[in-house]
C-alpha positions in Angstrom: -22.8 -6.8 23.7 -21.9 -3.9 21.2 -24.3 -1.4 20.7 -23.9 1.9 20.4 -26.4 4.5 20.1 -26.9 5.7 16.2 -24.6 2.4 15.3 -26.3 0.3 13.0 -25.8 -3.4 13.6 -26.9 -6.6 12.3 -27.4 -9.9 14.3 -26.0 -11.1 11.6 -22.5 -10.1 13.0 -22.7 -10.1 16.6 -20.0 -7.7 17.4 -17.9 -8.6 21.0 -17.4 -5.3 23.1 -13.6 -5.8 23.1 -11.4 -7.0 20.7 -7.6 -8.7 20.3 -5.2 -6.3 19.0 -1.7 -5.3 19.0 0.1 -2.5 20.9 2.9 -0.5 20.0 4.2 1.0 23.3 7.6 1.8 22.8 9.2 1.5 19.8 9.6 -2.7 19.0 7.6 -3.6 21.8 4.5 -5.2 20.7 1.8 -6.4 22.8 -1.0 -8.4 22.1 -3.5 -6.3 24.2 -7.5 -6.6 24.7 -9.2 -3.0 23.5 -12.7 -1.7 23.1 -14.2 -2.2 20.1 -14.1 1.4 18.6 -17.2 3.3 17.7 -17.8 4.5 14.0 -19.1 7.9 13.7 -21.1 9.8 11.0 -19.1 9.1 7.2 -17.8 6.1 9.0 -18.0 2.0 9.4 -16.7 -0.2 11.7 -14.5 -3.2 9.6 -14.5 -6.2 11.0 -10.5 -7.0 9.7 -10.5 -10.8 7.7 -6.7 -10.1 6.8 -3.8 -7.5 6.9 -0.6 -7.6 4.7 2.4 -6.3 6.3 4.3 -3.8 4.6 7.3 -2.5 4.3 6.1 0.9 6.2 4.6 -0.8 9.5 8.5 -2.3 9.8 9.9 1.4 10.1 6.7 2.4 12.4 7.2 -0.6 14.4 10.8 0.5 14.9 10.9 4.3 15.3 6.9 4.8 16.0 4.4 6.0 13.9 5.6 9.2 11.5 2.8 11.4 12.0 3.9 11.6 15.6 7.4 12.1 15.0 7.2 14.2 12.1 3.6 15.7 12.2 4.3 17.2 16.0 0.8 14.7 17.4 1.8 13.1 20.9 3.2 9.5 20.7 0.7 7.3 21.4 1.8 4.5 23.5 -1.6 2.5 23.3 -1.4 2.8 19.6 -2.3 0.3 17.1 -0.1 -0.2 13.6 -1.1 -2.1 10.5 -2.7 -0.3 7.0 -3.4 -2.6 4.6 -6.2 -5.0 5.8 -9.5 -5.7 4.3 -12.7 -7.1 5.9 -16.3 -7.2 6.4 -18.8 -4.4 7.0 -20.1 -4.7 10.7 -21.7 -1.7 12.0 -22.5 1.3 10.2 -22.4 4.8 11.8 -24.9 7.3 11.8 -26.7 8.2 8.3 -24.3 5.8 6.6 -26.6 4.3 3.6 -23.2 4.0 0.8 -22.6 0.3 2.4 -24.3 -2.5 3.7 -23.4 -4.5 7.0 -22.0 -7.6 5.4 -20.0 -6.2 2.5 -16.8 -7.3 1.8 -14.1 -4.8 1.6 -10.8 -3.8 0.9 -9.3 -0.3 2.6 -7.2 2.3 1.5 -5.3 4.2 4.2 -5.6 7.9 4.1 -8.8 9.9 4.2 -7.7 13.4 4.3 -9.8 16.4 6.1 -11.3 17.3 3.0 -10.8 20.7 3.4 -7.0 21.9 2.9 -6.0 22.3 -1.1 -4.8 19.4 -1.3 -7.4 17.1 -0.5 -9.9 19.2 -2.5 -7.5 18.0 -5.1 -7.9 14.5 -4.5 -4.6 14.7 -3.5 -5.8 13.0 0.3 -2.7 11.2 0.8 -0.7 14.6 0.5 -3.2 16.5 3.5 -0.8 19.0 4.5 -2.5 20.6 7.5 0.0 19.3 9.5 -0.6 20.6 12.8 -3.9 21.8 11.8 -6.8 19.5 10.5 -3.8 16.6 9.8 -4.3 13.7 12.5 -7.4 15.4 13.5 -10.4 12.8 13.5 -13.1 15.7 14.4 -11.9 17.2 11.1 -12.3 14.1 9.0 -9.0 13.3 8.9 -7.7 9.6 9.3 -4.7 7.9 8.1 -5.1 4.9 9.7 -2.2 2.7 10.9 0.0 5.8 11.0 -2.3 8.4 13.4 -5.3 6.5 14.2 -5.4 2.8 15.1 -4.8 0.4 12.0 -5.0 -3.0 11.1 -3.3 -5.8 13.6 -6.3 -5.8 15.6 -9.8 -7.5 14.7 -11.9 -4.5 14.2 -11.4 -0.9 13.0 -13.2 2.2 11.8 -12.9 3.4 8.4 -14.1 6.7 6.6 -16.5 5.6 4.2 -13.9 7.4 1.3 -11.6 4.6 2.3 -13.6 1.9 1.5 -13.2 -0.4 -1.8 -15.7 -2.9 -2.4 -14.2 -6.6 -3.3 -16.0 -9.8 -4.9 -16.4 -13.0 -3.4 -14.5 -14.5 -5.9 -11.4 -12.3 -5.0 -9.8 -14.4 -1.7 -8.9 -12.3 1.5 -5.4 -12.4 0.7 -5.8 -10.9 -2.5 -7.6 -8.4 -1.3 -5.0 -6.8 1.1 -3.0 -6.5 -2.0 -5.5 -3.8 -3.2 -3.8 -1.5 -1.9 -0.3 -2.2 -3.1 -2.4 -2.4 -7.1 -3.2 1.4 -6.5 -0.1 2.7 -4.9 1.5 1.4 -8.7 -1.7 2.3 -10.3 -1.4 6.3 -8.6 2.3 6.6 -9.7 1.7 5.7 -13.2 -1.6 7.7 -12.9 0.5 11.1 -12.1 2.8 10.1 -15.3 0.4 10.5 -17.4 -2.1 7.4 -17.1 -2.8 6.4 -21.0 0.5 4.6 -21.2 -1.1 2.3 -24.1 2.3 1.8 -26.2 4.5 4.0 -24.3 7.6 2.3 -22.6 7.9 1.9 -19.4 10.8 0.4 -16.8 10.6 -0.2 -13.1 13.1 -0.7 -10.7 12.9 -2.8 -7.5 11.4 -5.7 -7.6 9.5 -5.6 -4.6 5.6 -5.5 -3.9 5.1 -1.7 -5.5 7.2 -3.0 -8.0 6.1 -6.2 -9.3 2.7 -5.1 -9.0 4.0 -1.6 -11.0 5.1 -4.4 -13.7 2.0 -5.9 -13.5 -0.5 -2.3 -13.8 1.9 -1.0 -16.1 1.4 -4.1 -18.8 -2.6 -4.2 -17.8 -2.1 -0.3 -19.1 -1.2 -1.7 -22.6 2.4 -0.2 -21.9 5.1 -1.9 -24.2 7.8 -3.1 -23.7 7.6 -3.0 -19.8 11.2 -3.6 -18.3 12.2 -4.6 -14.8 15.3 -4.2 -12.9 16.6 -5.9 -10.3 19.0 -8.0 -8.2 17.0 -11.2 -7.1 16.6 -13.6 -10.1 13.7 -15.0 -8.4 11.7 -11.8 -7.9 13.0 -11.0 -11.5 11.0 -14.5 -12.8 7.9 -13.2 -10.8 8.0 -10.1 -13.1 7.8 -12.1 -16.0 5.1 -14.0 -14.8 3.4 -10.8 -13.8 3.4 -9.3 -17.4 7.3 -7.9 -17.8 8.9 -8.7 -21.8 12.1 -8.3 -20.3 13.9 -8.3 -17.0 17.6 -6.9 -16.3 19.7 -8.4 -13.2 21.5 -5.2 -12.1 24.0 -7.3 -10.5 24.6 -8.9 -13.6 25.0 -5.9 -16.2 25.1 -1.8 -16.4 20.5 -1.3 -16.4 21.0 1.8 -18.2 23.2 0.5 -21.0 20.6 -3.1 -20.9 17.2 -0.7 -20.7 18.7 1.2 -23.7 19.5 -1.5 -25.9 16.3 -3.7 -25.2 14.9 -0.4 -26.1 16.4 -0.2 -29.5 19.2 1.9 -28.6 17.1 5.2 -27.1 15.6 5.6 -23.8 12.1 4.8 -22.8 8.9 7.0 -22.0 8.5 6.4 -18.5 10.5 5.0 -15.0 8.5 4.1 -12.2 11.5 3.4 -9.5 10.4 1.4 -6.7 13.7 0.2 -5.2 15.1 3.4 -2.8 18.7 2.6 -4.1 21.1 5.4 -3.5 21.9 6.2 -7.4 18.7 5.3 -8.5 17.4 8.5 -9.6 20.7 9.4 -11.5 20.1 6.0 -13.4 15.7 6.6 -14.4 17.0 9.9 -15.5 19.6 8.1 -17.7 17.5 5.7 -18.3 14.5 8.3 -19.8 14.5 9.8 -23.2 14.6 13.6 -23.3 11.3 14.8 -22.0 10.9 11.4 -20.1 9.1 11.2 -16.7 10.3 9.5 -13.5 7.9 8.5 -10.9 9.4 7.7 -7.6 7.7 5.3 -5.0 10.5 4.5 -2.6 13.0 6.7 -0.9 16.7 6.0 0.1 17.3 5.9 3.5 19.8 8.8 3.5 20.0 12.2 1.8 21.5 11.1 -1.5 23.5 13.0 -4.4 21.2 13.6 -7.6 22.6 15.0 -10.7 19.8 18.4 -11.2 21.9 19.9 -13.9 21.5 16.5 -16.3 17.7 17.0 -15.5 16.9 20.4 -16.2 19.2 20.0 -19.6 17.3 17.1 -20.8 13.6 18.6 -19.5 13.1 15.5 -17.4 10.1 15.3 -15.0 10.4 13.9 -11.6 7.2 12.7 -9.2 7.2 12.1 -6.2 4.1 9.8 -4.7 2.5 8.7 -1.7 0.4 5.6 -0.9 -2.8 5.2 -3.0 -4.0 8.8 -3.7 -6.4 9.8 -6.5 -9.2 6.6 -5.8 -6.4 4.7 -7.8 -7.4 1.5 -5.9 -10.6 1.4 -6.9 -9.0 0.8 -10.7 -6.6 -1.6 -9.4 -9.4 -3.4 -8.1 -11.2 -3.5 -11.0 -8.3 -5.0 -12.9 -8.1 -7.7 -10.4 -11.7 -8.4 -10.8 -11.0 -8.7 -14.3 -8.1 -11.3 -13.6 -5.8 -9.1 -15.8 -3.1 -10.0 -13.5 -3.0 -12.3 -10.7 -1.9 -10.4 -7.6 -1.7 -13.1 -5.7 1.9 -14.0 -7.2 3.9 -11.2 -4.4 1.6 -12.8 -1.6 4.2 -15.7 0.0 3.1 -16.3 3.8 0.1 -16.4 6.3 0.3 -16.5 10.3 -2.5 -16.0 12.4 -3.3 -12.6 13.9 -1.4 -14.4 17.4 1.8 -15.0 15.4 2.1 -11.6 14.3 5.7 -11.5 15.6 6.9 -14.6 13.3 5.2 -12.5 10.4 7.1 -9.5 11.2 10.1 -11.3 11.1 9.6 -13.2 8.1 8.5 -9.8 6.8 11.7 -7.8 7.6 14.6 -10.6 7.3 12.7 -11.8 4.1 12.4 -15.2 5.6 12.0 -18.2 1.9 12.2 -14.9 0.3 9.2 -13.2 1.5 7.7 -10.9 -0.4 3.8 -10.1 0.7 3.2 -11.3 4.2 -0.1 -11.6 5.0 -1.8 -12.3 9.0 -5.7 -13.6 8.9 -7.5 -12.6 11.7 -11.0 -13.9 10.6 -12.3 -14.7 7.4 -13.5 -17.4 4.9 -10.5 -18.5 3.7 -8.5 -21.8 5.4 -5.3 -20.5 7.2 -2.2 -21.6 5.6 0.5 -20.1 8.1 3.8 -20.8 8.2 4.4 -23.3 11.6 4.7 -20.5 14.2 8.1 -20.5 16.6 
């Protein structure tokens, strides 16, 4: 049975000495493989995973292989396991780890960054820009788990202390994989200037960033909070989650409909979460002079941006990634304080064994799925979709 030397464990949570998980050899071909349990070093825990939401990101990793290996120059790792936003259980605790308990439920983030370039000393850890360097690096503290170290479609993995956010009981496993989603909204409106009490704010794309961008934005006091889209249904899940008014872009010009629910002028702030190729030419349009555009998503393509109508009308543009800036840790704590319900983008469950019918779901948005979640252990009753 597990144990390590310096590894704290519990009998509490017998821990197996292998585990199920998922291997991405080539890119699309997934295997559900038997691995070692890993091994937490010092600053680190091992997570027993409970459940792991699927995202948008582990689609495009699935199909091209992990970023960091294409983009970052690390070798492609062909016994390499995807997945990033899971949450679980404390099961072992590495050596002189005393910040957590074995037991304790948590939810992750993804990135701890080496803690040593500029940018991490920033608290900037999702923007470690040592590629080649400390970036990808585990002796150097660095970790980005389900993009260059093993993530979350397995049934254990090691987390960076840094990474960890603790979650209530009350708070169901499901919920709690949607943490992380809470904070990547929660870190865009953050770099826009965070007191957004009063201000105005729309957000385009109605997809998990961006119903949950609704739903921070509105916890923030922000008013009105607009949201545009092209799925009516999404579009009622915004109002549910806090919007005062929704436009169907398919239905009308958003910039003329923003400006007129907004009395006639622009608003304060656009947080634009849908990757369409004109969106940023319509959140500057969409801004009032001085406004500030926070951008989530990407196109897939280079696209066309009007510069010249930004620079005239002294428009800021931000660019984010994931959850930086502990911003989960104040999503969570709205959660806990039921000032939204989360649990409104979350739409199926499979089993950690039907992780293919997830992925598909996931992808081909399946009854219109939104927030696909896979339970590998857990308190909570499985409710999954019949597998194929």
């Amino acid at each position: 049975m597990y144990n390590p030397e310096n590894v704290k464990t519990s009998p509490d949570f017998p821990i197996p000495d292998t585990m199920r998980a998922w291997v991405l050899g080539d890119p699309d071909q997934l295997t559900l493989a038997t691995k070692p349990v890993p091994v937490p070093k010092k600053a680190e825990v091992l997570v027993r995973i409970d459940a792991v939401a699927i995202c948008a990101t582990d689609l495009e990793i699935i199909h091209h292989g992990p970023p960091a290996m294409i983009q970052g120059g690390l070798p492609y790792n062909k016994n390499f396991t995807p997945g990033h936003e899971y949450m679980g259980t404390v099961a072992a605790l590495g050596p002189g780890v005393d910040e957590y308990k074995i037991g304790e439920r948590v939810t992750v983030e993804i990135h701890a960054g080496c803690g040593q370039c500029k940018r991490c000393r920033e608290g900037m850890y999702t923007s470690c820009h040592n590629y080649g360097l400390n970036y990808g690096d585990v002796d150097k503290g660095h970790r980005a788990n389900g993009f260059t170290t093993d993530g979350g479609f397995a049934e254990y993995a090691v987390n960076s202390i840094n990474t960890l956010v603790r979650v209530s009981d009350e708070m169901s496993d499901e919920e709690a994989t949607l943490v992380v989603t809470a904070g990547t909204a929660m870190y865009g409106l953050t770099e826009l200037g965070g007191l957004v009490a009063g201000e105005s704010v729309v957000v385009t794309g109605p997809g998990p960033i961006g119903l949950l961008g609704v739903a921070v934005a509105k916890a923030l006091g922000a008013n009105p909070v607009i949201l545009t889209g092209t799925r009516d249904n999404r579009l009622q899940i915004g109002l549910e989650l806090g919007a005062d008014y929704v436009i169907n872009a398919k239905n009308e010009d958003p910039v003329a409909a923003v400006r007129k629910l907004n009395g006639g002028k622009g608003v304060d702030y656009v947080v634009e979460c849908s990757g369409a190729p004109d969106a940023v030419n319509e959140a500057a349009r969409m801004v009032n002079r001085g406004g500030r555009i926070c951008l989530a998503a990407f196109p897939g393509k280079p696209v066309e941006v009007d510069i010249a109508y930004l620079v005239r009308n002294n428009i800021y543009v931000f660019g984010i990634r994931g959850e930086g800036k502990s911003a989960t840790h104040r999503a969570e704590a709205f959660m806990a304080q039921k000032r939204f319900d989360a649990t409104k983008v979350h739409t199926h469950t499979f089993a950690l064994e039907d992780l293919p019918t997830a992925l598909r779901y996931a992808r081909e948005r399946i009854e219109d799925a939104i927030k696909v979640v896979v339970k590998t252990h857990g308190h909570a009753a499985i409710t999954s979709v019949a597998a194929e």
